[in-house]
DOTORDREN-909556 format. One record per residue (C-alpha): residue in three letters; z, y, x. Coordinates in nm, 4 decimals, always signed. Last residue first. Example, Ala and Ser with C-alpha at 12.3 -4.5 7.8 and 13.67 -1.06 7.14 Angstrom:
BEGIN
- SER, +0.7140, -0.1060, +1.3670 .
- ALA, +0.7800, -0.4500, +1.2300 .
END
This chain:
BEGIN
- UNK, +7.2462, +6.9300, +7.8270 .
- UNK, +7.5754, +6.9276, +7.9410 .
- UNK, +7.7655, +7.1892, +7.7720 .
- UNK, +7.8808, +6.9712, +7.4948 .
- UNK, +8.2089, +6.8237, +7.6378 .
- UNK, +8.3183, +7.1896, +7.7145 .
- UNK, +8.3026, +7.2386, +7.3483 .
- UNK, +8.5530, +7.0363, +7.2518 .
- UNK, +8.7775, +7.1345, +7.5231 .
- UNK, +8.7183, +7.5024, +7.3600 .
- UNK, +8.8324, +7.3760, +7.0525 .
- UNK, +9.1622, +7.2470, +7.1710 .
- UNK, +9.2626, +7.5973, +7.3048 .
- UNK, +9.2395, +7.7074, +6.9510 .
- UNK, +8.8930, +7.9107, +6.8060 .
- UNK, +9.0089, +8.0946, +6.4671 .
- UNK, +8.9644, +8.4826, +6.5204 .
- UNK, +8.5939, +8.5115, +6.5993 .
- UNK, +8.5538, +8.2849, +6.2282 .
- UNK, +8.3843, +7.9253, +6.4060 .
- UNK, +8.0792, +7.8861, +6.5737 .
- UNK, +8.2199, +7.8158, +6.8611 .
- UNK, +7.8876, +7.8202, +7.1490 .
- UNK, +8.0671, +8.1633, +7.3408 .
- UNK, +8.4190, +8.0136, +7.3849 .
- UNK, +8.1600, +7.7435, +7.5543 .
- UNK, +8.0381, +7.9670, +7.7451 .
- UNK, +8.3244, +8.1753, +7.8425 .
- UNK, +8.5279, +7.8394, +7.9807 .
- UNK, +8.2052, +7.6929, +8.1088 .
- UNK, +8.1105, +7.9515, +8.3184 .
- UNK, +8.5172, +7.9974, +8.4745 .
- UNK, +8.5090, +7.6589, +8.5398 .
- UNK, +8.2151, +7.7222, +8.7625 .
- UNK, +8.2829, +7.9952, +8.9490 .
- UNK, +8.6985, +7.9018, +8.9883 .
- UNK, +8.6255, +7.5619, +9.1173 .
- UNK, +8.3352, +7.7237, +9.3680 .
- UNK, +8.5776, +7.9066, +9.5073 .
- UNK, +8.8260, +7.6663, +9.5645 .
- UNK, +8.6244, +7.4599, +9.6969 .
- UNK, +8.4569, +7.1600, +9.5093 .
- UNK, +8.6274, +6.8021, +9.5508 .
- UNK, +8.6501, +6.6331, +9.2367 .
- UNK, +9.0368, +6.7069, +9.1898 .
- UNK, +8.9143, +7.0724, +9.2678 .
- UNK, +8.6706, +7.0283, +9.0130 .
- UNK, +8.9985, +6.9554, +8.7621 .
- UNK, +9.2357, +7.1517, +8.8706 .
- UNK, +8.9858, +7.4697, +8.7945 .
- UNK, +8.9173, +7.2932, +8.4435 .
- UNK, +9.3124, +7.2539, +8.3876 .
- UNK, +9.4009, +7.5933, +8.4936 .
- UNK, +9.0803, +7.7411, +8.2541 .
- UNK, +9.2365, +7.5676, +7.9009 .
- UNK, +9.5619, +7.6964, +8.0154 .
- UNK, +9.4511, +8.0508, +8.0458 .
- UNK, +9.2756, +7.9817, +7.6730 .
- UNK, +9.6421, +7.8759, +7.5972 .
- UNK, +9.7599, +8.2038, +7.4034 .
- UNK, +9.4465, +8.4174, +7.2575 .
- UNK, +9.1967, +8.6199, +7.3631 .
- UNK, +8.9545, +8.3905, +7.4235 .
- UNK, +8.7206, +8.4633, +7.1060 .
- UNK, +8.7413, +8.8225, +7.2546 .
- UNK, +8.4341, +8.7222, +7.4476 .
- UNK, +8.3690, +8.6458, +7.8106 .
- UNK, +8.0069, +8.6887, +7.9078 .
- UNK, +8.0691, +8.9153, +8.3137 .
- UNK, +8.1778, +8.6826, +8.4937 .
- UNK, +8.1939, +8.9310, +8.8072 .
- UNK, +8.1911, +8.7370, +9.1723 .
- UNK, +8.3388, +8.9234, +9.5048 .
- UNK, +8.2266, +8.7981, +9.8840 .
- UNK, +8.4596, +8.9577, +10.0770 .
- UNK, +8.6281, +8.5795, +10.1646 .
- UNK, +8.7236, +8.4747, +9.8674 .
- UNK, +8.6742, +8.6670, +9.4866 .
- UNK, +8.6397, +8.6232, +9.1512 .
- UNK, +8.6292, +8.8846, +8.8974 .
- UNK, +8.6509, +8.8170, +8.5097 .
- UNK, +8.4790, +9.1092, +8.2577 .
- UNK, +8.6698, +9.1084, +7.9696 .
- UNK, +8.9724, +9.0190, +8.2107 .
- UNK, +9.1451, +8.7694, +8.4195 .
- UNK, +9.1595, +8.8076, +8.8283 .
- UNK, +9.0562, +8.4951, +8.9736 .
- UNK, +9.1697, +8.5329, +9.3011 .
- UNK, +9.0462, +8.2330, +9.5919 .
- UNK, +9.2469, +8.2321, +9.8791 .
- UNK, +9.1041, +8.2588, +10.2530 .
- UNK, +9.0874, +8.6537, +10.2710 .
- UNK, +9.4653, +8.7296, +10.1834 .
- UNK, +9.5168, +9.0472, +10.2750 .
- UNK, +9.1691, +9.2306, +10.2828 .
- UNK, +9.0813, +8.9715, +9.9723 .
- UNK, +9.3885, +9.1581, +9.8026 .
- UNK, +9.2644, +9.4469, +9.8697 .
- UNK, +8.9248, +9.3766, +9.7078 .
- UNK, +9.0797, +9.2416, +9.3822 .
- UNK, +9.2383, +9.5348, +9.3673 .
- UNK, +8.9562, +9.8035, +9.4198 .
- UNK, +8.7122, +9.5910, +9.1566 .
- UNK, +8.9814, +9.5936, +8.9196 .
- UNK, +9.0637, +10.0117, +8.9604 .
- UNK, +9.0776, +10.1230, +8.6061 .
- UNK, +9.2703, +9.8072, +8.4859 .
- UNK, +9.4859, +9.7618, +8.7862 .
- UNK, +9.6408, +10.1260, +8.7347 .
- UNK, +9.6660, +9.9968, +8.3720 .
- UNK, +9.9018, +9.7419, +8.4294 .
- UNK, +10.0667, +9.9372, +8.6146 .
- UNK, +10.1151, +9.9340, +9.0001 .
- UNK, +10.4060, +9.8632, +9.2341 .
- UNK, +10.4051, +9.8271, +9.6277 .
- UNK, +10.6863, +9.5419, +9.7740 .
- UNK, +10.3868, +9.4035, +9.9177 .
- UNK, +10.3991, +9.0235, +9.8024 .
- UNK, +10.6773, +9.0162, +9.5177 .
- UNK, +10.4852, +9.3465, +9.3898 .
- UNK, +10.1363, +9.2383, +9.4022 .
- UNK, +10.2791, +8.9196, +9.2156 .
- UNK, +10.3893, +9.1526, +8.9361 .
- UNK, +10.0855, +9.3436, +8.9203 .
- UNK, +9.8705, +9.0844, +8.9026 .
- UNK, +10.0870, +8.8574, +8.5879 .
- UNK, +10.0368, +9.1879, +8.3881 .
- UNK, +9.6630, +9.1621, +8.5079 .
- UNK, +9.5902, +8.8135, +8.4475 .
- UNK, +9.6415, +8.6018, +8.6954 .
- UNK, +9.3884, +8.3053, +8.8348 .
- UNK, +9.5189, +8.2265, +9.1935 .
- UNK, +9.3034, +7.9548, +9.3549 .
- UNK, +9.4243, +7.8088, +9.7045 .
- UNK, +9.2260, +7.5536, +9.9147 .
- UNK, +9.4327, +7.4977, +10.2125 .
- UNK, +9.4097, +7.5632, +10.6029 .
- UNK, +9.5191, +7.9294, +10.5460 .
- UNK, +9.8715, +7.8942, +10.4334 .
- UNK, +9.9734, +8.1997, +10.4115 .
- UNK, +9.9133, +8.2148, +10.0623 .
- UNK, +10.1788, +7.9345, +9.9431 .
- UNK, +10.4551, +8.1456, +9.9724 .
- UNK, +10.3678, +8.2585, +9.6680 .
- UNK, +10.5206, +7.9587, +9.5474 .
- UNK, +10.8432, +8.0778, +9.7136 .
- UNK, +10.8783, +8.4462, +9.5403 .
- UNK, +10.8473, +8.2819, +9.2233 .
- UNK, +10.7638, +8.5170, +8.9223 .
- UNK, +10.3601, +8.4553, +9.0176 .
- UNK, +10.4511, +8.1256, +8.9494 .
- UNK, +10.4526, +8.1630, +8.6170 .
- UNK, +10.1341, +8.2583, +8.4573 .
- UNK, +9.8874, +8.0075, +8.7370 .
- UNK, +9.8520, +7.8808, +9.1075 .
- UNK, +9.5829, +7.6531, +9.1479 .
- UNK, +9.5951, +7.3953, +9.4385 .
- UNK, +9.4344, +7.2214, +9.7394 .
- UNK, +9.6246, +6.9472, +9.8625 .
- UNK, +9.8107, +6.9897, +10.1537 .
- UNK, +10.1366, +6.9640, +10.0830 .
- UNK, +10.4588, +7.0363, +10.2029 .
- UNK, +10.4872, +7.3905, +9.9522 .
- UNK, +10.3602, +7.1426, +9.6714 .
- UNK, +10.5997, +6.7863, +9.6551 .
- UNK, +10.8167, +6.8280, +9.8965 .
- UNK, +10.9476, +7.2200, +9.8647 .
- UNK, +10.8999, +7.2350, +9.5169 .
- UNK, +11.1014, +6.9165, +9.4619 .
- UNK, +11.3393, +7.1401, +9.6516 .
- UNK, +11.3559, +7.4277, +9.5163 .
- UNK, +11.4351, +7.2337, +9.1664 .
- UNK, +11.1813, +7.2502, +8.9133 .
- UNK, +11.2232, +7.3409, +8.5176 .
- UNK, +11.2587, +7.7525, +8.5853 .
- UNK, +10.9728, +7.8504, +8.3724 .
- UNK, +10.6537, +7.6551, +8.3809 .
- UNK, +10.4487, +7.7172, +8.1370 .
- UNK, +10.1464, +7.7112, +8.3224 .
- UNK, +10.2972, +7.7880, +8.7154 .
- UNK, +10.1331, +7.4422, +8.8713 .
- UNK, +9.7798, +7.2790, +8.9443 .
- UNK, +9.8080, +7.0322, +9.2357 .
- UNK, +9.4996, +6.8274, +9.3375 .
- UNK, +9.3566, +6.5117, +9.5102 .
- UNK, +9.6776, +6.2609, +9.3860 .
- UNK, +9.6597, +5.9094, +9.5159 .
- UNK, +10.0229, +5.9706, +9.6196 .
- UNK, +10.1345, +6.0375, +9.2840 .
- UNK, +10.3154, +6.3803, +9.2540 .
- UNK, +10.7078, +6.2756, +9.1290 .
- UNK, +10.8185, +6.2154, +8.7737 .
- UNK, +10.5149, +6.0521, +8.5968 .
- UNK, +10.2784, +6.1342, +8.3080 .
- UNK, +9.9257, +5.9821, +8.2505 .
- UNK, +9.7221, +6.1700, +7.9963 .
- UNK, +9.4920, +5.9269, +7.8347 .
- UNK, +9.7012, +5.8762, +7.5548 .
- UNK, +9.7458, +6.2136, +7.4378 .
- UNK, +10.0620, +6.4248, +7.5600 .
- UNK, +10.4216, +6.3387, +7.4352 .
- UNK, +10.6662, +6.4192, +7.6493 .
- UNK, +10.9017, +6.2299, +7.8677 .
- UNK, +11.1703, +6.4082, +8.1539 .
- UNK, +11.1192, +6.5842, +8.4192 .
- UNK, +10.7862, +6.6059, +8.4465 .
- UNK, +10.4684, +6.6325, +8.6314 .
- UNK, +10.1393, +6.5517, +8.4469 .
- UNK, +9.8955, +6.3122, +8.5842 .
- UNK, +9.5043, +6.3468, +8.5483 .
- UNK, +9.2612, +6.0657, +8.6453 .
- UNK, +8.8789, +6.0579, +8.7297 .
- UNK, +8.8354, +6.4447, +8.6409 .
- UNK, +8.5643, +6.5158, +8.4653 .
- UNK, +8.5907, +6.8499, +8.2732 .
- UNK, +8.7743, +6.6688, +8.0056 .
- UNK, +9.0061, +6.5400, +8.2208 .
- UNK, +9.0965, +6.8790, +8.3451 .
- UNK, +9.0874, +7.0319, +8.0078 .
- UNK, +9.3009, +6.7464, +7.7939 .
- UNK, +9.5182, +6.8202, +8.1471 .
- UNK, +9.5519, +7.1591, +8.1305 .
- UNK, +9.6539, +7.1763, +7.7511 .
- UNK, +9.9368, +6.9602, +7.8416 .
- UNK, +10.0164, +7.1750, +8.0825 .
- UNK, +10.0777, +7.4702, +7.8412 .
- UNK, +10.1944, +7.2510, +7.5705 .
- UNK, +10.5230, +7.1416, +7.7901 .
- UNK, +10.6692, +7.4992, +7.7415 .
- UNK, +11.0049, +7.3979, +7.9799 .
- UNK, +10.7343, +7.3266, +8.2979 .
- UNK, +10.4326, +7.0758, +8.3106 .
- UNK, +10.3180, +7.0530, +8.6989 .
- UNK, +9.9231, +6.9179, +8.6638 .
- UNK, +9.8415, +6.6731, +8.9529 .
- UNK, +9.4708, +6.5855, +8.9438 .
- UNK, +9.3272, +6.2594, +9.0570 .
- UNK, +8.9572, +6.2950, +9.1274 .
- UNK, +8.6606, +6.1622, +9.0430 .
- UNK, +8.5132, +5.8826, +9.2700 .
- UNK, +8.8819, +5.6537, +9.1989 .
- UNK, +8.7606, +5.6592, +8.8199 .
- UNK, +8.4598, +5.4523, +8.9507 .
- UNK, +8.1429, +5.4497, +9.0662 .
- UNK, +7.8243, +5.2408, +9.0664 .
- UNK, +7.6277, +5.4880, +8.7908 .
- UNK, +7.5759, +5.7819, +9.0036 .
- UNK, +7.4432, +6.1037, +8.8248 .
- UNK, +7.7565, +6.2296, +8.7043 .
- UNK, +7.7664, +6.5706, +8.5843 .
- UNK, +8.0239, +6.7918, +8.7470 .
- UNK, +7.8651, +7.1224, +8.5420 .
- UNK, +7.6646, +7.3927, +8.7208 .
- UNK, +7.6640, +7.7260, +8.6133 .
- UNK, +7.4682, +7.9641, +8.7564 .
- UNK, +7.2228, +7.9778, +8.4925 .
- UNK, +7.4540, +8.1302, +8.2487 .
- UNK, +7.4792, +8.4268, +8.4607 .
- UNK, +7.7050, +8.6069, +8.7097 .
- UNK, +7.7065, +8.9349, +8.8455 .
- UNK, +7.7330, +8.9839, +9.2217 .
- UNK, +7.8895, +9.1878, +9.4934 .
- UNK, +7.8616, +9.1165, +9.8836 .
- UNK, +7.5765, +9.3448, +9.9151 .
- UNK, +7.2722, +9.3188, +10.0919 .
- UNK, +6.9774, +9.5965, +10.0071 .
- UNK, +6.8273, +9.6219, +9.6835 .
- UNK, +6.4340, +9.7987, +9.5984 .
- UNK, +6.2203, +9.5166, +9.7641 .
- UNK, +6.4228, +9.1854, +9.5690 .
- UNK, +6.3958, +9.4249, +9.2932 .
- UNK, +6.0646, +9.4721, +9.2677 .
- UNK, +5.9082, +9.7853, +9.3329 .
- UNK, +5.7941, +10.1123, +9.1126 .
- UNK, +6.1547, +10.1667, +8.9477 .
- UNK, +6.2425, +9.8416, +8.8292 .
- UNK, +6.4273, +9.7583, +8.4408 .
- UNK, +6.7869, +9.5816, +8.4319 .
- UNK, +6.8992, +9.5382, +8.0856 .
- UNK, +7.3152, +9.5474, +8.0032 .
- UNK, +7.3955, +9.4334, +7.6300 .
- UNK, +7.5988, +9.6698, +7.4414 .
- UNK, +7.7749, +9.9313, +7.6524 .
- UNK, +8.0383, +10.1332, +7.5198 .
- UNK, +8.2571, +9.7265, +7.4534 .
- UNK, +8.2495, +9.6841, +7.8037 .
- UNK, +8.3618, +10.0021, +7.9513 .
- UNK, +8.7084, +9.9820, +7.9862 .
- UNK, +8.6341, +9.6386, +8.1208 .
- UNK, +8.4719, +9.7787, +8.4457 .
- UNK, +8.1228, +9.5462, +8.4573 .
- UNK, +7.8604, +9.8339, +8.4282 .
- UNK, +8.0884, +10.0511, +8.6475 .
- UNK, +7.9740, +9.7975, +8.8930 .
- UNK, +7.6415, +9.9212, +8.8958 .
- UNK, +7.3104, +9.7422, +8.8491 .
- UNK, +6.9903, +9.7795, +9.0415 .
- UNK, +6.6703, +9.9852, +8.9826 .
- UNK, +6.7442, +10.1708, +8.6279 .
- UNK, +7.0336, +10.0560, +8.3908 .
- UNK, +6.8799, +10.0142, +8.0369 .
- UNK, +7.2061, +9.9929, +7.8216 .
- UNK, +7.1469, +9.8101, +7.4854 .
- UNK, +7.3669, +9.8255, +7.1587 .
- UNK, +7.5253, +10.1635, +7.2771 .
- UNK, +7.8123, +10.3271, +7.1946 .
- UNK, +7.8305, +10.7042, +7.3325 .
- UNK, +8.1563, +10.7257, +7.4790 .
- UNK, +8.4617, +10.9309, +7.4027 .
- UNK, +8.8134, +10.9998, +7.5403 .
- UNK, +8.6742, +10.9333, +7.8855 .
- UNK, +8.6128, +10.5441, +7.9629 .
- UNK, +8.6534, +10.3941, +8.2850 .
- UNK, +8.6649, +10.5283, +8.6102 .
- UNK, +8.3552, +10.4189, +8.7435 .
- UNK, +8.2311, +10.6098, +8.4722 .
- UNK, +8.1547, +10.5860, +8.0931 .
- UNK, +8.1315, +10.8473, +7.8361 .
- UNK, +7.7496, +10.8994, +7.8241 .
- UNK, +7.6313, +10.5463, +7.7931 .
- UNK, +7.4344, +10.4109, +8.1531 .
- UNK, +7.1012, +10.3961, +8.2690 .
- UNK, +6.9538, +10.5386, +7.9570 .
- UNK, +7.1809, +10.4025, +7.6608 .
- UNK, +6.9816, +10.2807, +7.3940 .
- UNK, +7.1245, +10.2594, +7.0334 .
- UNK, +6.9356, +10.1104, +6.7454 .
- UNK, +6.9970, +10.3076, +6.4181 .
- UNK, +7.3441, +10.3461, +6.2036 .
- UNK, +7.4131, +10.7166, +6.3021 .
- UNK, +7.7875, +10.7780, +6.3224 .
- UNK, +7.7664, +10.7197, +6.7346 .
- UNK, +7.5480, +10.9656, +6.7282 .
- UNK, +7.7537, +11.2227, +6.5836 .
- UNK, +8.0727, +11.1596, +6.7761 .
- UNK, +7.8616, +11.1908, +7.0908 .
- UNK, +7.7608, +11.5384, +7.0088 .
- UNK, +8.0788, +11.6581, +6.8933 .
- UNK, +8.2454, +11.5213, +7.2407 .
- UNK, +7.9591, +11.7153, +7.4002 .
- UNK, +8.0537, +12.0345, +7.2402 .
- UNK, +8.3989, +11.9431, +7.2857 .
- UNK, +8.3511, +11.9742, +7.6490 .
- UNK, +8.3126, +11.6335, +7.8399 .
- UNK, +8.5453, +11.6091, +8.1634 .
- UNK, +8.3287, +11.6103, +8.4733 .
- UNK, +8.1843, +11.3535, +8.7201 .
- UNK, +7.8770, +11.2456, +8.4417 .
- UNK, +7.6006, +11.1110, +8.7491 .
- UNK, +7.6064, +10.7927, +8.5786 .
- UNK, +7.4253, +10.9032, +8.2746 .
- UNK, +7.4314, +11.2433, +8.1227 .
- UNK, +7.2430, +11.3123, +7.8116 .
- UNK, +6.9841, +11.0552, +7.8198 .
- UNK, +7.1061, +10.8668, +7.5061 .
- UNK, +6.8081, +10.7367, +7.3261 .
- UNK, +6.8374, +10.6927, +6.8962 .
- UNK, +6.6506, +10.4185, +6.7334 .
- UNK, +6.5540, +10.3404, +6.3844 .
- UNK, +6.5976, +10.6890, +6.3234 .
- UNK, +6.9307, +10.9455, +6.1623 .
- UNK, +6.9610, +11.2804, +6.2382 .
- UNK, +7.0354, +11.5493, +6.4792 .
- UNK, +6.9043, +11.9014, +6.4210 .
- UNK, +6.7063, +12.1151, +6.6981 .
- UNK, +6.4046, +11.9295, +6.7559 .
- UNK, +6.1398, +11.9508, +7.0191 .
- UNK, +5.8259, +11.8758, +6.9906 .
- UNK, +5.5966, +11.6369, +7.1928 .
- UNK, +5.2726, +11.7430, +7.1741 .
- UNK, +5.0931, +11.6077, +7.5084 .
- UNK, +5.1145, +11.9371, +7.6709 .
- UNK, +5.4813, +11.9378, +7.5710 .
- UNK, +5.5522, +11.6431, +7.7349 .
- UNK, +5.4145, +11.7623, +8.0276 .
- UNK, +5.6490, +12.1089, +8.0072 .
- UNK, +5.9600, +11.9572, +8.0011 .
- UNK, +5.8547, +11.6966, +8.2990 .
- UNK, +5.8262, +11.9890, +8.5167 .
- UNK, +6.1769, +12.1121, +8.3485 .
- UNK, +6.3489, +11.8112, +8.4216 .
- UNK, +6.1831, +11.7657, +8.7745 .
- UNK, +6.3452, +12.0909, +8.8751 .
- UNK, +6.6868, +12.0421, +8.7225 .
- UNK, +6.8290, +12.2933, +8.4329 .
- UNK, +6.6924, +12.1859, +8.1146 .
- UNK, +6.8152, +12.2616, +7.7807 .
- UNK, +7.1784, +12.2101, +7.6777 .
- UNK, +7.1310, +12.0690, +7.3468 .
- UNK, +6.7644, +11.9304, +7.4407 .
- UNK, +6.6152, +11.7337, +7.1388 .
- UNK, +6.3386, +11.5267, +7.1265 .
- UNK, +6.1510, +11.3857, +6.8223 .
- UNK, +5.9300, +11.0797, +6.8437 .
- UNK, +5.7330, +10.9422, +6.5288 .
- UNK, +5.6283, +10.6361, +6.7057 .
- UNK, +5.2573, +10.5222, +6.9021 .
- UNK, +5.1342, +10.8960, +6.9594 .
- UNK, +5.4382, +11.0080, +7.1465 .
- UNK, +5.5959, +10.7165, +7.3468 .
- UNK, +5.5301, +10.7917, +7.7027 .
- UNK, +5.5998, +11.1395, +7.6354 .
- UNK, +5.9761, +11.0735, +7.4685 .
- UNK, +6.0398, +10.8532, +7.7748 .
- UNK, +5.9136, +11.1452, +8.0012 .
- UNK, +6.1545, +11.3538, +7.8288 .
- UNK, +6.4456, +11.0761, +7.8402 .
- UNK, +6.3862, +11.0317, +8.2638 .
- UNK, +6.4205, +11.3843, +8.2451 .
- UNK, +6.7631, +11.3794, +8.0498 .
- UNK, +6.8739, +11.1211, +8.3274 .
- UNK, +6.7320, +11.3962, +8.5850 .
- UNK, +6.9694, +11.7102, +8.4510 .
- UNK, +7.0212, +11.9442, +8.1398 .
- UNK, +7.0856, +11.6188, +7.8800 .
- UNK, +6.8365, +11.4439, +7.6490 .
- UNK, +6.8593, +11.3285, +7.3269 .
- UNK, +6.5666, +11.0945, +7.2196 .
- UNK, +6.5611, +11.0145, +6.8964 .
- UNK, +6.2574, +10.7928, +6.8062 .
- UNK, +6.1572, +10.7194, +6.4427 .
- UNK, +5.9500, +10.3547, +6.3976 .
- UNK, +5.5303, +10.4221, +6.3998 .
- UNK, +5.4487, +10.0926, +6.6142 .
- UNK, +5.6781, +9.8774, +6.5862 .
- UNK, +6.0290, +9.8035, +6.7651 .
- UNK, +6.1268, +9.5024, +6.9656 .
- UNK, +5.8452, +9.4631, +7.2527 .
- UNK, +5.7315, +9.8698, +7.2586 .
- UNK, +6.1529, +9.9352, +7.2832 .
- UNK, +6.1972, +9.7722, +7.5236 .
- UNK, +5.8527, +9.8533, +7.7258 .
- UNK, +5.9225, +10.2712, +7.6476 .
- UNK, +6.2597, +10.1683, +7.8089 .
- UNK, +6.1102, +10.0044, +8.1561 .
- UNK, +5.8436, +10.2973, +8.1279 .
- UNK, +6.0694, +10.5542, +8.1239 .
- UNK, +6.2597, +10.4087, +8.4840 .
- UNK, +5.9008, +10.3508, +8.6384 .
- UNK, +5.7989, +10.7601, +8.5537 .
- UNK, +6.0962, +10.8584, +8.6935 .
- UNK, +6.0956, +10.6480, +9.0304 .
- UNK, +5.7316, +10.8202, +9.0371 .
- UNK, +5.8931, +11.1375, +9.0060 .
- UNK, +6.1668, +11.0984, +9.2846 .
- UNK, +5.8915, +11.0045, +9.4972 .
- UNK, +5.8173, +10.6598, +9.6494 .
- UNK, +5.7016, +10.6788, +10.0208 .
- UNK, +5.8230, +10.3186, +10.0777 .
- UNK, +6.0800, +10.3779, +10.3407 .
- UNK, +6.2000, +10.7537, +10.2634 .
- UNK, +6.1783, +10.8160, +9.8866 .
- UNK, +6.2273, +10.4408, +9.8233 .
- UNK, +6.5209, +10.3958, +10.0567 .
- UNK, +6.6480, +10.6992, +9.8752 .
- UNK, +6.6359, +10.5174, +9.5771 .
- UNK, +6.8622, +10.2504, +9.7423 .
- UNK, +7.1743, +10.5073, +9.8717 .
- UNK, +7.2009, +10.6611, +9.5151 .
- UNK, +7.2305, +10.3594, +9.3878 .
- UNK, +7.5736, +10.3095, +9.2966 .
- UNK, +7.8671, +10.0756, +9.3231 .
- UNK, +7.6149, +9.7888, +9.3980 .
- UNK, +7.5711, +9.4639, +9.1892 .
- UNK, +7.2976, +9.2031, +9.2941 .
- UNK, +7.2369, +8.9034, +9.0346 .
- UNK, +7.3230, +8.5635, +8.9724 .
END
């Protein structure tokens, strides 16, 4: 995993004022990180772009053009000319070198946005807007330098420049990871400005996920029996498919046995069990997929308000006031995996204060974070492009979910593999990193049409992960 910060202003002065770094040498590292990109996947002699803004991101784009003049055909344009100090010093080096500047936009194997970057904290004037529009029409490689023009940590303004690649300079920003954004950004490349990364970052309590952090409940032990791996409890409400989704997941993912809760029979696969009370061997509860209004308050009251095995709340019981209930209970593993629809409506039973659905959108990292200040000891998985976990300030972004997923029962699919390692005995937290990996990942290994994957193919891709 790596370090996210909501900006780095704060870090590069740490270099001016700790390491004796100048702005201008931070500028020369973040040019060279893109002049390397594009050195390793473009050759020599490939058209360069490079349209720079008035301020420092549109200097770091003139010393890009510089570093590259001689090895591609680079042309530079400046729309707005140059209005920052170190802009116009670097301005006038490129120049000496023979970079010219252009006046008409077209077409190259790859076009550079340094127009405004994250510093952008003003509407975009139809000039810009006109700009962008015609970029994004060209059909080269698109760079973003440090971050598309368009994008805040706001979310999108009527128009962002689309890149294939953003090259994010020193550290990465959670406005990378907003899911308004995710789609303006392409994939996200870290480069250093002058020091390593473990030198340039400071602590933070924010990180991105990657494929590497997964790890799977592989069994290494070969005296041991069902009785080693769990028993997990899944609750399966008036849509019975919903939890019996869960449980092909949960006993996919390697739990020993998995039980579903009813009130009456259904018809799950042979190796789901299915009973009318919680079994007393039982090491986890999941409940809320599909469940509608098919429990009385009182077998709710015994069987998972009573109890104190640790459990995943899911889709509808964040309509019941008295499974929410549940959260003040600070002795108990607790996962909470809304999407946020299901968020705002359980924000509501718990505060009385109302948001929209897009409210929570443009301000994920700020709700997940207040609901950590309230309820510090549960787990939230809050749904998205870009999925954030959090427990206990510490805040996780799964950042390689794919619109594969976006369809009904992939939250099902997840319940059942949460259930499932809590069955085994992980924390609630780490149930929620880890199924939450292997969901997106193996979405990601389908090979099927981007519209066709069913919850039942993900299960059969969860049984390959393990390599």
């Amino acid at each position: 995993m790596q370090k996210v910060f909501k900006n780095c202003y704060s870090l590069d002065k740490r270099c001016y004022e700790m390491y004796g770094l100048s702005e201008e040498i931070l500028m020369e590292h973040a040019a060279a990180g893109m002049a390397k990109f594009i050195r390793q996947n473009f050759v020599k002699g490939s058209n360069i772009f490079i349209v720079s803004g008035v301020g420092n991101n549109g200097a770091d784009g003139i010393v890009l053009a510089r570093q590259l003049y001689g090895e591609y055909a680079v042309r530079l344009s400046l729309p707005f000319g140059v209005k920052s100090a170190m802009a116009n010093v670097q301005l006038e080096r490129a120049k000496k070198v023979g970079v010219i500047l252009v006046d008409s936009f077209e077409d190259a194997d790859v076009i550079v946005d340094a127009l405004f970057g994250a510093g952008l904290n003003k509407p975009l004037t139809d000039e810009m807007i006109h700009i962008i529009e015609k970029l994004n029409s060209f059909h080269g490689y698109k760079i973003a330098c440090d971050i598309p023009t368009g994008v805040s940590d706001k979310g999108l303004m009527p128009i962002a420049f689309q890149a294939d690649t953003t090259i994010t300079m020193g550290a990465r920003k959670e406005a990378l990871y907003l899911d308004e954004n995710k789609d303006a950004l392409g994939k996200i490349v870290c480069v250093n400005l002058g020091v390593s990364h473990t030198v340039y970052e400071t602590q933070t309590q924010t990180y991105v996920l990657e494929e590497s952090d997964l790890k799977l409940p592989s069994r290494s032990q070969q005296n041991s029996h069902k009785g080693n791996f769990g028993h997990a409890a899944i609750f399966c409400g008036e849509k019975e498919g919903a939890g019996i989704i869960a449980g092909m997941a949960c006993t996919r993912f390697g739990a020993g046995l998995t039980t579903l809760v009813v009130h009456e029979q259904v018809s799950p696969p042979s190796y789901l069990m299915h009973a009318t009370v919680v079994p007393d061997n039982a090491s986890a509860l999941a409940i809320g997929m599909g469940l509608g209004g098919y429990f009385e308050s009182e077998f709710l009251q015994k069987y998972v308000l009573d109890s104190h095995l640790p459990v995943i709340l899911d889709a509808d019981a964040f309509l019941s006031e008295e499974l929410l209930t549940i959260l003040e209970q600070k002795d108990r593993e607790i996962v909470l995996t809304p999407h946020p629809k299901e968020f705002t409506i359980l924000w509501k039973i718990l505060t009385g204060e109302a948001f929209s659905v897009e409210e929570v959108q443009s301000k994920r990292f700020e709700m997940v974070r207040m609901f950590n200040a309230k309820y510090p000891h549960v787990t939230l998985l809050l749904k998205g492009a870009n999925t954030l976990i959090m427990q206990e300030e510490q805040l996780y972004i799964n950042p390689l979910g794919c619109s594969k997923l976006s369809k009904g029962g992939s939250g099902d699919v997840l319940s059942g593999l949460i259930v499932s390692l809590l069955a085994q005995g992980y924390t609630g937290l780490e149930s929620a990193l880890h199924a939450s990996l292997a969901l997106v990942m193996a979405a990601n290994n389908y090979s099927g049409a981007s519209y066709a994957m069913l919850p039942t193919d993900i299960i059969d891709e969860v049984r390959l992960l393990e390599k």
